[in-house]
C-alpha distance (Angstrom), angle and dihedral (degrees) to the residues before:
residue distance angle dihedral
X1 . . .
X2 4.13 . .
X3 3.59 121.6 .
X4 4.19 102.7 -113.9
X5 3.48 97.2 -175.9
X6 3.89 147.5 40.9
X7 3.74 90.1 -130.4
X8 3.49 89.8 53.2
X9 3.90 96.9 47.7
X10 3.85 87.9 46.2
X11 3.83 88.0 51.5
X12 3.50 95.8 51.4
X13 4.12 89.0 63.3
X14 3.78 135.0 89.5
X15 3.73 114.9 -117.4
X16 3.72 98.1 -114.2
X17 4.30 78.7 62.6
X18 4.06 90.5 48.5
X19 4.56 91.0 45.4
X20 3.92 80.5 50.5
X21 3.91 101.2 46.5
X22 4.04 81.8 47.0
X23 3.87 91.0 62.2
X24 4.11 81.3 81.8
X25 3.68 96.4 54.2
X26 3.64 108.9 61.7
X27 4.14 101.9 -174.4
X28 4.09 86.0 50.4
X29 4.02 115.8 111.9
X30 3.79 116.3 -126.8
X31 3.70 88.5 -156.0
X32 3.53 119.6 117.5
X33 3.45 169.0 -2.2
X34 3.51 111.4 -13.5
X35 3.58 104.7 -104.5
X36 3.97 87.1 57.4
X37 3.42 79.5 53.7
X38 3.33 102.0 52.1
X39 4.29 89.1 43.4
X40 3.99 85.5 53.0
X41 3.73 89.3 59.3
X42 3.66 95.5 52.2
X43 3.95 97.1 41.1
X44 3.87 80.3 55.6
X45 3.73 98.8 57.8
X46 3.59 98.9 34.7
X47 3.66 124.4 104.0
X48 3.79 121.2 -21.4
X49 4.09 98.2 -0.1
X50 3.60 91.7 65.7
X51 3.74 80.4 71.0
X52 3.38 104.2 40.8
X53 3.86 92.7 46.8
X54 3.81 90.3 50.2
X55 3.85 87.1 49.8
X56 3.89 92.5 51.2
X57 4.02 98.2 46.3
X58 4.03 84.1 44.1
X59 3.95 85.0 62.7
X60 3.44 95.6 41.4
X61 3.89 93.2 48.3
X62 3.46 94.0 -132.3
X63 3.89 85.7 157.7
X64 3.53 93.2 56.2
């Protein structure tokens, strides 16, 4: 069955995964159970700090 959703994809990780995804997000708290993590991931992408964390990895090159 496809993943359909970002929550769901997150879900379907250990927490050792989630800690490392957070290494991008640098005002997200490690602290946790893994549902909090999970929530901290999403409350870091949403709204305007998808921008600004695409801006900062653009001027780090982290695509290059």
């Amino acid at each position: 069955m496809p993943i359909i959703s970002l929550t769901e994809a997150l879900n379907n990780l250990t927490v050792d995964n989630l800690k490392s995804l957070m290494r991008w997000l640098p005002e997200a708290s490690r602290i946790g159970k893994k549902s909090g993590l999970v929530e901290e991931i999403l409350r870091n992408l949403a709204g305007d700090r998808l921008q600004a964390l695409w801006k900062g990895w653009t001027r780090l090159n982290v695509w290059r």
